[in-house]
FISE-266953 format. One line per 10 residues: number of its first residue (from 1); for each residue x, y, z of C-alpha. Coordinates in nm, 4 decimals, m for minus. Layout:
// FISE-266953
NUM) X:Y:Z ~ ...
END
This chain:
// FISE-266953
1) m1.9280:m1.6314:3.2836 ~ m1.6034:m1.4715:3.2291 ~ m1.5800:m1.0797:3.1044 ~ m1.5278:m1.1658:2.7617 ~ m1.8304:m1.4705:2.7455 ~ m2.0389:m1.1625:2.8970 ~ m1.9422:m0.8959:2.6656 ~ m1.9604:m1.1391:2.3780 ~ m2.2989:m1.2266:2.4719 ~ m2.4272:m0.8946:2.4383
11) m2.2308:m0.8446:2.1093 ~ m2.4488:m1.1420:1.9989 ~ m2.7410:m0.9923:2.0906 ~ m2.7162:m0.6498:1.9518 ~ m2.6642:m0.8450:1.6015 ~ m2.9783:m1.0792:1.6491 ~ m3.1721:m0.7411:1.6900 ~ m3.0198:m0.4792:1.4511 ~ m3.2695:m0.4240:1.2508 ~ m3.4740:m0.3335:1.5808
21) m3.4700:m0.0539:1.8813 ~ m3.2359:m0.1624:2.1302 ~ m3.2311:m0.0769:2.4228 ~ m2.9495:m0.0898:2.6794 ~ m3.1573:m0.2282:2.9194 ~ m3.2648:m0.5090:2.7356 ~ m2.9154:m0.5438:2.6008 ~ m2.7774:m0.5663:2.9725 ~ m3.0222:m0.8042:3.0844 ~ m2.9115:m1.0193:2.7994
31) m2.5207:m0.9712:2.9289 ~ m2.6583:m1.0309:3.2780 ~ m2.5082:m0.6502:3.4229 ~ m2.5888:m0.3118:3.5071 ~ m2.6188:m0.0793:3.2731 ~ m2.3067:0.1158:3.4101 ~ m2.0915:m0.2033:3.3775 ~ m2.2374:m0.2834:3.0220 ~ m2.0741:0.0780:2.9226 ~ m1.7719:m0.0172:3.0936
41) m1.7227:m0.3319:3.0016 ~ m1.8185:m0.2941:2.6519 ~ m1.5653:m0.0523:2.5738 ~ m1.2830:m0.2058:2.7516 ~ m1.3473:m0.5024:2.5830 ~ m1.4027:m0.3869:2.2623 ~ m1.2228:0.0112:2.1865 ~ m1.5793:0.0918:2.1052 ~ m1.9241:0.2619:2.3059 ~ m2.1554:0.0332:2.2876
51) m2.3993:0.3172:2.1341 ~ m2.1154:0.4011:1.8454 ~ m2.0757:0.0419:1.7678 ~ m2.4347:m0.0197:1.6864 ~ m2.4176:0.2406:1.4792 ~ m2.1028:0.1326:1.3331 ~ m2.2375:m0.2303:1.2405 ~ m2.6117:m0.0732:1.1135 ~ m2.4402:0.1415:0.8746 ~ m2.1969:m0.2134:0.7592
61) m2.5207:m0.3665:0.6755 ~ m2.6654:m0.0830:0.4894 ~ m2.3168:m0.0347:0.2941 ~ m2.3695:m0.3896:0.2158 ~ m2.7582:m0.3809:0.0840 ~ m2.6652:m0.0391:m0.1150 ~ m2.3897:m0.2529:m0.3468 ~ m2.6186:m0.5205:m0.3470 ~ m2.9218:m0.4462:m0.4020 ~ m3.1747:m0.1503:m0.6029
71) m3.3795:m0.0683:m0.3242 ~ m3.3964:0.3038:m0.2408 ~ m3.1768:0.4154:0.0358 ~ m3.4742:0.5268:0.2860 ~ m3.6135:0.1460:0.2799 ~ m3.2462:0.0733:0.3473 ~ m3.2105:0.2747:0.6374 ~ m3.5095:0.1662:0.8100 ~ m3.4512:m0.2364:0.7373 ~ m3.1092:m0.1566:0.9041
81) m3.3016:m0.0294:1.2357 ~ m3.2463:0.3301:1.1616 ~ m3.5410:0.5033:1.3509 ~ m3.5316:0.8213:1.0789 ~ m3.3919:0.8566:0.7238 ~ m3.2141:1.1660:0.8468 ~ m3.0097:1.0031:1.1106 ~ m2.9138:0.7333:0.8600 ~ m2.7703:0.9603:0.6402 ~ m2.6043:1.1617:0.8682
91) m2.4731:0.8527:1.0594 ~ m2.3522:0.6703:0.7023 ~ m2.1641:0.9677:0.5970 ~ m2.0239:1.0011:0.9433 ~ m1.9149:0.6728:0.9203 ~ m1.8204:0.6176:0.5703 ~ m1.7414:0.9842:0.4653 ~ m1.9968:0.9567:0.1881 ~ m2.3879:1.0190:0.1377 ~ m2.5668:0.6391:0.0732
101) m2.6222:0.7980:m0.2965 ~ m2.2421:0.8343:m0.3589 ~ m2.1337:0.5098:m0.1889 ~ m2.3453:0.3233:m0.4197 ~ m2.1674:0.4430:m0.7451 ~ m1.8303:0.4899:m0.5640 ~ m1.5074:0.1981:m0.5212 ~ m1.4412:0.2532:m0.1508 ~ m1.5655:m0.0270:0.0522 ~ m1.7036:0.0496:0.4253
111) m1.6907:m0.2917:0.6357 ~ m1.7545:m0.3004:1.0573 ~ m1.7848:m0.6375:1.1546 ~ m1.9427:m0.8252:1.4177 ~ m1.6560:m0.8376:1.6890 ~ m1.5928:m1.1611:1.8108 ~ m1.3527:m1.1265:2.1690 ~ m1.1872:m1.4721:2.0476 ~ m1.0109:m1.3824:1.7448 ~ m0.9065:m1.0221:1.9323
121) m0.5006:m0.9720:1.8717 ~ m0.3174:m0.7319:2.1310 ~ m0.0539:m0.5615:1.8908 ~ 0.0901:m0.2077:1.8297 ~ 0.1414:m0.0345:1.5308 ~ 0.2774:0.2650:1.4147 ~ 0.0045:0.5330:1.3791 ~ 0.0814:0.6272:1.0369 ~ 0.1021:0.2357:0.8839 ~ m0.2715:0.2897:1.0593
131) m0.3816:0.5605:0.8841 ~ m0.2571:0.3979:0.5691 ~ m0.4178:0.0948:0.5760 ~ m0.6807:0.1193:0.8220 ~ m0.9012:m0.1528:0.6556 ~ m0.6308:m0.3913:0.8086 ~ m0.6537:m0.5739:1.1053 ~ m0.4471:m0.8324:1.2846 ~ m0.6594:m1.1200:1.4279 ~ m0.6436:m1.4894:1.6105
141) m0.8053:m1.7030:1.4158 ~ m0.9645:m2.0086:1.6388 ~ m0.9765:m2.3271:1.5000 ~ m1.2329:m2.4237:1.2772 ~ m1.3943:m2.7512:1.1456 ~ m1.6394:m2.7901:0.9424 ~ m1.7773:m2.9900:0.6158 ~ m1.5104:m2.9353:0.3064 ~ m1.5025:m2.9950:m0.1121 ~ m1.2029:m3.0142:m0.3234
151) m1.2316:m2.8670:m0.6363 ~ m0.9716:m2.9824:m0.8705 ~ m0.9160:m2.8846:m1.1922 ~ m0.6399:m2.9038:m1.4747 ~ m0.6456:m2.4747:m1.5078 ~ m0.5939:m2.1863:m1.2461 ~ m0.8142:m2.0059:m1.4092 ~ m1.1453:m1.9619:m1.2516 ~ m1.0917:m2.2643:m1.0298 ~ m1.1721:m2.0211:m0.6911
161) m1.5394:m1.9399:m0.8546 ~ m1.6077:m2.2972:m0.9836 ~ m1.5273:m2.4638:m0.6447 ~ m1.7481:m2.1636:m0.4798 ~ m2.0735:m2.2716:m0.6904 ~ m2.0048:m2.6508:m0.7250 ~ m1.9729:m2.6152:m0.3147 ~ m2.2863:m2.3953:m0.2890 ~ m2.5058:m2.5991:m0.4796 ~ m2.3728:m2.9262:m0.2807
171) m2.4718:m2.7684:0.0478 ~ m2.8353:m2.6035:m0.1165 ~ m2.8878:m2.9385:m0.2328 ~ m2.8228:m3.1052:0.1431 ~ m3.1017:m2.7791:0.2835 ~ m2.7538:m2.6454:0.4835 ~ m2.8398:m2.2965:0.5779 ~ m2.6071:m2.0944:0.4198 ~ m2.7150:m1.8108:0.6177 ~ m2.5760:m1.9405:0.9769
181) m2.2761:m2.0574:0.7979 ~ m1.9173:m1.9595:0.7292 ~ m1.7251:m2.0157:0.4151 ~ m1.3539:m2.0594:0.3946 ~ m1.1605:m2.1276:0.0957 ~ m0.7821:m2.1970:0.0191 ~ m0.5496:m2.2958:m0.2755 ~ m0.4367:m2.6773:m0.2151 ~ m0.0652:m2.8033:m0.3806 ~ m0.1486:m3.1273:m0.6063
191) 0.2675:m3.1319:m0.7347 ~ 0.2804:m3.4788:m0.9331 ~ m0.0938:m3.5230:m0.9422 ~ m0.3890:m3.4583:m1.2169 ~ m0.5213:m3.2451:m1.2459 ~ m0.2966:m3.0271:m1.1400 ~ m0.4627:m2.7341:m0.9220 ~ m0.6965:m2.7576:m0.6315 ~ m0.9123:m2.5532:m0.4174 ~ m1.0796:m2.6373:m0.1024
201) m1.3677:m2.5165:0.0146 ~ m1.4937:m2.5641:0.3619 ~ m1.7734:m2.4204:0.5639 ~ m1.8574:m2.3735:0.9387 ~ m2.1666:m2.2783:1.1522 ~ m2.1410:m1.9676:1.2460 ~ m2.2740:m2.0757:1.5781 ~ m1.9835:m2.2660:1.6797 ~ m2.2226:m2.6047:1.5602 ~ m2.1222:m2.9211:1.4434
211) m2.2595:m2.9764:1.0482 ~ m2.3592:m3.3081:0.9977 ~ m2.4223:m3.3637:0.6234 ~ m2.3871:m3.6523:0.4098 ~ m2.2607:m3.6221:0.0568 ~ m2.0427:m3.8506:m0.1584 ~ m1.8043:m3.4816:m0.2329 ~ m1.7851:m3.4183:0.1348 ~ m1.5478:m3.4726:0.4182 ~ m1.4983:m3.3187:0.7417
221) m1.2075:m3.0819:0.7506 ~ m1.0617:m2.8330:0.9436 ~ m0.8352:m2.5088:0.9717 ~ m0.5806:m2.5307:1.2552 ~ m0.6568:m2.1414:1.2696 ~ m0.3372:m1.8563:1.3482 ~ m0.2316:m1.5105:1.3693 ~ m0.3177:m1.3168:1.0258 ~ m0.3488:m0.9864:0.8715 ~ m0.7358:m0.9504:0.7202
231) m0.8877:m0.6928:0.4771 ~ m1.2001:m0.7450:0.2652 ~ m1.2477:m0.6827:m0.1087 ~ m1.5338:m0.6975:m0.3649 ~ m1.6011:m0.9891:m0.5285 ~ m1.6501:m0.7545:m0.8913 ~ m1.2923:m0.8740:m1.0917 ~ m1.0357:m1.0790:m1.0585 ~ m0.8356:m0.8072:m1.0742 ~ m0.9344:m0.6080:m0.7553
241) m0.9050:m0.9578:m0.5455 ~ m0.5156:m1.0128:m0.6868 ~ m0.4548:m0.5918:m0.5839 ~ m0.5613:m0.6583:m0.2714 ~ m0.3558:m0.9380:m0.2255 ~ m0.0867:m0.7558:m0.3517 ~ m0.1286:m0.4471:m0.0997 ~ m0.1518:m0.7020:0.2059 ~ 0.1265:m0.8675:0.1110 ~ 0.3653:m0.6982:m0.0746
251) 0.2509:m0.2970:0.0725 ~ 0.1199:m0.3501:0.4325 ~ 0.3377:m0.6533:0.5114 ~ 0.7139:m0.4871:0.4801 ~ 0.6107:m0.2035:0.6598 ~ 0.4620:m0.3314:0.9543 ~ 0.5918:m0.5067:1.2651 ~ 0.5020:m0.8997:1.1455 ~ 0.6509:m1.0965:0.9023 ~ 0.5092:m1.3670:0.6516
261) 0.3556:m1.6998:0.8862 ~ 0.4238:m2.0578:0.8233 ~ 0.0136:m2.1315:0.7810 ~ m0.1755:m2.0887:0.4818 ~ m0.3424:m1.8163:0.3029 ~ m0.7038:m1.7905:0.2981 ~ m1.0506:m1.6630:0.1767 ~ m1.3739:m1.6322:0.3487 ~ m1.6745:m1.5745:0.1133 ~ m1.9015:m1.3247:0.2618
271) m2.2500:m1.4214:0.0971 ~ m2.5691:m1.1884:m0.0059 ~ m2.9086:m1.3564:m0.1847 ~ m2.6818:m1.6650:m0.2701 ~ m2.3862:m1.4481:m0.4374 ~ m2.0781:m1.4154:m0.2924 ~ m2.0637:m0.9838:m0.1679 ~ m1.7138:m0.9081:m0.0539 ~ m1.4471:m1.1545:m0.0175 ~ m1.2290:m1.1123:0.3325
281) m0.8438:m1.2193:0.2546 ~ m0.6588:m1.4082:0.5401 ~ m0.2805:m1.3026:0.5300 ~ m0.0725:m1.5602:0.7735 ~ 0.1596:m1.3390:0.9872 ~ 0.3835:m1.3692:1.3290 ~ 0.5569:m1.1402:1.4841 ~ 0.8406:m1.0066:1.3364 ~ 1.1719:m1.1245:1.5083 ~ 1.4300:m0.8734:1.3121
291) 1.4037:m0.6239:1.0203 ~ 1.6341:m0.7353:0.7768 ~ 1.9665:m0.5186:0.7387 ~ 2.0083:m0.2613:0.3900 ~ 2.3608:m0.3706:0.2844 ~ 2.5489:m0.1413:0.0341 ~ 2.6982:m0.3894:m0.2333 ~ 2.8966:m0.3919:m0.5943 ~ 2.7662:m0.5556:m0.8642 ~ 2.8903:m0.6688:m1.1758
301) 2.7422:m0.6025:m1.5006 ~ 2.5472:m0.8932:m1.6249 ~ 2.3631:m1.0183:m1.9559 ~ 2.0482:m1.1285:m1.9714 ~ 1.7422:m1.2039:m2.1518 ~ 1.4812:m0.9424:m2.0865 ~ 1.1014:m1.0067:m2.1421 ~ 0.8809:m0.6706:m2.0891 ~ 0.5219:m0.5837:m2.1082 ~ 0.3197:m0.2632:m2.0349
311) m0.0380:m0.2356:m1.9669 ~ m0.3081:m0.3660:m1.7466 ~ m0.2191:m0.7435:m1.8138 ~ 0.1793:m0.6571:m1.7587 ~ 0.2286:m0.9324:m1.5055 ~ 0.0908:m1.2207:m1.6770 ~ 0.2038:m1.1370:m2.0481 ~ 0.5651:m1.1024:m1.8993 ~ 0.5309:m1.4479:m1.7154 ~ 0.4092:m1.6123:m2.0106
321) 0.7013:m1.4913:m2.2028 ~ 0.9698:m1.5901:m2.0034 ~ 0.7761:m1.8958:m1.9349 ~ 0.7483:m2.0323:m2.2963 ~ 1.1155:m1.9235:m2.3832 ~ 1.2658:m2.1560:m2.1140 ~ 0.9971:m2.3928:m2.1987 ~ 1.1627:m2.3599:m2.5902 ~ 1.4789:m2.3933:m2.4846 ~ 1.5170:m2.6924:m2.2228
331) 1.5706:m2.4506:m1.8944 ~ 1.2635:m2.5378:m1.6857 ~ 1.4295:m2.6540:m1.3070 ~ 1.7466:m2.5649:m1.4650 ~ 1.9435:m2.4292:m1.0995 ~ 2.1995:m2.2772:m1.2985 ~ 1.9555:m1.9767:m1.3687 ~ 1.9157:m1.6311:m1.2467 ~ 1.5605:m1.4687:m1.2325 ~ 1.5360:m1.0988:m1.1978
341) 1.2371:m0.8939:m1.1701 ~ 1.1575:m0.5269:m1.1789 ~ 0.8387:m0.3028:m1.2099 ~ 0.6971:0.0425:m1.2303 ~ 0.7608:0.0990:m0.8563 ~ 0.4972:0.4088:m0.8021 ~ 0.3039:0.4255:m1.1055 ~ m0.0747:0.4634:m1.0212 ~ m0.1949:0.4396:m1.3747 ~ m0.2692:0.0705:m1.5285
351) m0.1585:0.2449:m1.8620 ~ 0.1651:0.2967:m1.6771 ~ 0.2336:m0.0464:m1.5402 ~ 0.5659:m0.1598:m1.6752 ~ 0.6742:m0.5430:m1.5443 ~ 0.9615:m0.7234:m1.6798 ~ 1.1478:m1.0584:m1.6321 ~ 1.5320:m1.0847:m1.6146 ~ 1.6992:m1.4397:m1.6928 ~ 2.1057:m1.4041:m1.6839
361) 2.2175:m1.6224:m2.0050 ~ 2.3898:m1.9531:m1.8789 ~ 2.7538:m1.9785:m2.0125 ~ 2.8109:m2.0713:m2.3653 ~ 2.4439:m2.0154:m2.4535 ~ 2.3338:m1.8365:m2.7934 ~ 1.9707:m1.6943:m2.7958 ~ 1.8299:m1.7759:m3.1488 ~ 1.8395:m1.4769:m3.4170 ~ 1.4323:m1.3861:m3.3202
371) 1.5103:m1.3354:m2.9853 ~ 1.8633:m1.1525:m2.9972 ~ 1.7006:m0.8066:m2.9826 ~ 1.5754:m0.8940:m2.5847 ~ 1.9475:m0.9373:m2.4854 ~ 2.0834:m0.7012:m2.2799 ~ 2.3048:m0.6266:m2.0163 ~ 2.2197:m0.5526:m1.6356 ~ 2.3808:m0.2323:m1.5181 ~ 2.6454:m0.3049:m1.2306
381) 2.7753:m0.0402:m0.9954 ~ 2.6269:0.0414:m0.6360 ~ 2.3678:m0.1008:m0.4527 ~ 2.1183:m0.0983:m0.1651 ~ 2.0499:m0.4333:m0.1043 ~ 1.7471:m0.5691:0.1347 ~ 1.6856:m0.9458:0.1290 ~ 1.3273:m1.0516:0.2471 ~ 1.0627:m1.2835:0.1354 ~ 0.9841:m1.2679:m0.2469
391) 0.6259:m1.0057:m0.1283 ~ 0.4427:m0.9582:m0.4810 ~ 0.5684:m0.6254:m0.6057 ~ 0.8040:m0.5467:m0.3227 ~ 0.6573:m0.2015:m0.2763 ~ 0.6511:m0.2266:0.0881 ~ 1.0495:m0.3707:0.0530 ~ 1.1254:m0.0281:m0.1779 ~ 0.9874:0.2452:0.0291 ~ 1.1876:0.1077:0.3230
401) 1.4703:0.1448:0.1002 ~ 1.4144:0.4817:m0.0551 ~ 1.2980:0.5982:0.3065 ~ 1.6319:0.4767:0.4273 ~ 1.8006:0.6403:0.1608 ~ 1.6531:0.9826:0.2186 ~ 1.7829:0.9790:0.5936 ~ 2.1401:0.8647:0.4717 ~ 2.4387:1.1157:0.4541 ~ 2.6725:0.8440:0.2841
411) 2.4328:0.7276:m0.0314 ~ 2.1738:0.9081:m0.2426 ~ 1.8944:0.7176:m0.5051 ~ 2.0894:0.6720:m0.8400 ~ 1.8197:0.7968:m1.1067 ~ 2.0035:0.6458:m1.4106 ~ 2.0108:0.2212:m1.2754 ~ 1.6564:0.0768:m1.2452 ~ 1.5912:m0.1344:m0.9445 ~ 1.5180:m0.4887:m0.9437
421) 1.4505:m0.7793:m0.7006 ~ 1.6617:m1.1025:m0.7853 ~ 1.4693:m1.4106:m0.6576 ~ 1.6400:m1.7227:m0.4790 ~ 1.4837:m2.0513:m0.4442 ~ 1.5277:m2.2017:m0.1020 ~ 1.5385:m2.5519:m0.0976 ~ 1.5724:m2.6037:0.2381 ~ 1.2636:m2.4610:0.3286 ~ 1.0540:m2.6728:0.0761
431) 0.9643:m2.9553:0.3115 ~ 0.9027:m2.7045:0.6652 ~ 0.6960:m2.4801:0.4287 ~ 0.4407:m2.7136:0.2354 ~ 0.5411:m2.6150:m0.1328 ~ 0.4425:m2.3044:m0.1046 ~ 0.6178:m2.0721:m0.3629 ~ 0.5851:m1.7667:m0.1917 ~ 0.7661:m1.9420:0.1344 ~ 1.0310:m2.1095:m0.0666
441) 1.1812:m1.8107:m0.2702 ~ 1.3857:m1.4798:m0.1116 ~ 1.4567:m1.2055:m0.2452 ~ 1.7171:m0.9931:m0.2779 ~ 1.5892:m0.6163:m0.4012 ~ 1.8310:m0.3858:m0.5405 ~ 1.7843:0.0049:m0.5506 ~ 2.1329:0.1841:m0.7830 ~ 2.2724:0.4420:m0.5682 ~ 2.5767:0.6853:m0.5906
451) 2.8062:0.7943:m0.3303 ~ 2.6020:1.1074:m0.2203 ~ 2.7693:1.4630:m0.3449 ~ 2.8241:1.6170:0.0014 ~ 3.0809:1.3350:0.0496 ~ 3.2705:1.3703:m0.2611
END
């Protein structure tokens, strides 16, 4: 065996025996190596002692049971091979920064996986985009096949949750062991079919088995695998799964040294009694191959119809909007069309949230006498311009601009202008890319500036 089918071997037995003593002894003679070289090797391998990543993975498991379960935190500690209830708390707060009492009525989430060598991805990264996102990790997904469903329905919503228990119940009824299993799940385009969304489901031993089950809802399917970005959320609301999209994508992503991959977002479903725990998001990256350039630009002053909402449910009220009022007036596909978008760029209160849709008025158009109040006009002047991927709320996109704009002697953050990002279909990236909106739009974001006083 090679040095990582050695290492990896004792990784897998450390996690059949957890919830045991375990020795390094036995734990070499499982690797087949000296103790010495099982120290060595381990930590070369892995960035961790081989004593600190036990601990590291017991206290993951007893995070887990704590969210998951009522029983008392000393049963917890002992199930998860702790040998006293005093070195499991003073290992979990070690490790998590919290008492087991406080984690379990607390938001943070505390996840160590397993390591597995395979999916290991030599990058580096600036230490403080680490220390700001540590839950994020870069990894080489292998590819997978496995036994799939394809949930379709004619809504979005809740089509993620009814594929995940139509699936589950398929593969309880076929006696698959959902504990030795793996379950991926991605959004599939149906454009010109009905119904109109899909989600498919697909799962995989966690062995590295073939699953052999028979079921008219079944097929075999497969992941061709990739570079991505992974972080895990809990599976509580809807709403903590789309924010931590949202700070993969539109936070971590900008800020980093990858870009947005061609292959496809994904889910894994990390399961507990039969319920899904913590859900671990799959952001496809590749190396970045140039930072885009901050241009300064003039812009003209332009009218538009504005659609604004505040609140927790900003996003969606705004897109509904300015989704029924081109619907109303005939303007769905219609090219001619500018879309604009802008936010409450560093608010941290949902109370706060401001989001609000842009459409510049074709020529010769008169809004009706209802809707004359949301005209308005789009403030021209200076601009720092950054074009990049349309990335959720562009927050990652802005703070490269403002940080570029506090190092400039030339410009200086106009506080008067708002910002706003003004999106750009790409059609020549719709067949390379699959349909996938956030591949096939750009955007360009705009931050007002003035010519900075020390010039003037």
């Amino acid at each position: 065996m090679g040095t990582v089918e050695t290492v990896q071997s004792a990784i897998d037995y450390v996690e059949e025996h957890l919830a045991e003593e375990l020795p390094l002894e036995e734990i070499s003679k499982a690797a087949a190596m000296s103790v010495p070289n099982l120290y060595r090797l381990f930590y070369a391998m892995t960035g961790h002692p081989i004593k600190e990543y036990i601990r590291k993975r017991r206290t993951s498991e007893a995070a887990c049971l704590l969210r998951q379960t009522n029983l008392p935190s000393k049963e917890i500690g002992f199930r998860c091979g702790f040998d006293t209830y005093q070195t499991f708390t003073k290992t979990f707060k070690r490790n998590t920064g919290l008492t087991p009492g406080l984690y379990r009525k607390a938001e943070v989430i505390y996840s160590f996986e397993k390591i597995l060598l395979h999916e290991r991805f030599s990058y580096s990264e600036d230490r403080e985009i680490f220390e700001r996102y540590p839950d994020v990790k870069v990894i080489s997904l292998s590819p997978q096949k496995g036994i799939g469903y394809l949930h379709v329905a004619d809504r979005e919503e809740g089509l993620e949750e009814e594929a995940y228990i139509r699936f589950h119940t398929i593969l309880a009824e076929c006696n698959v062991d959902l504990s030795q299993t793996r379950l991926f799940g991605w959004n599939v385009d149906l454009e010109g079919r009905n119904p109109t969304f899909g989600y498919q489901m697909m799962a995989v031993s966690s062995e590295n088995k073939e699953l052999f089950v028979q079921h008219t809802e079944l097929q075999p399917t497969a992941l061709s695998g990739g570079t991505y970005a992974v972080t895990w959320t809990p599976m509580d609301y809807s709403s903590k799964i789309i924010h931590a999209w949202n700070r993969l994508l539109s936070e971590w992503l900008p800020l980093s040294a990858f870009e947005l991959g061609d292959h496809g977002f994904i889910e894994e479903y990390q399961q507990f009694n039969g319920k899904i725990s913590r859900l671990k998001l799959y952001l496809p990256v590749r190396r970045s191959q140039e930072k885009g350039t901050i241009e300064i630009l003039e812009r003209e002053p332009l009218k538009v119809m504005k659609f604004r909402a505040e609140g927790t449910n900003c996003v969606s009220l705004a897109d509904e909007a300015a989704s029924e009022w081109l619907e109303r007036n005939g303007f769905i596909g219609d090219t001619r069309l500018k879309v604009f978008m802008s936010n409450s760029y560093g608010s941290t209160s949902d109370d706060n949230n401001m989001y609000e849709i842009s459409i510049a008025l074709p020529d010769g158009f008169s809004p009706s006498l209802d809707k004359e109040h949301q005209v308005a006009h789009m403030k021209g002047g200076l601009y720092a311009c950054l074009t990049t991927r349309a990335l959720g709320s562009m927050a990652g996109v802005l703070e490269r601009i403002y940080r570029w704009l506090g190092t400039s002697l030339e410009y200086s953050a106009d506080e008067e202008r708002s910002w706003f990002a003004h999106y750009i279909f790409d059609e020549s990236l719709k067949e390379r890319e699959g349909g996938a909106l956030e591949k096939l739009v750009n955007a360009e974001c705009y931050v007002p500036v003035v010519v900075s006083r020390k010039l003037k």
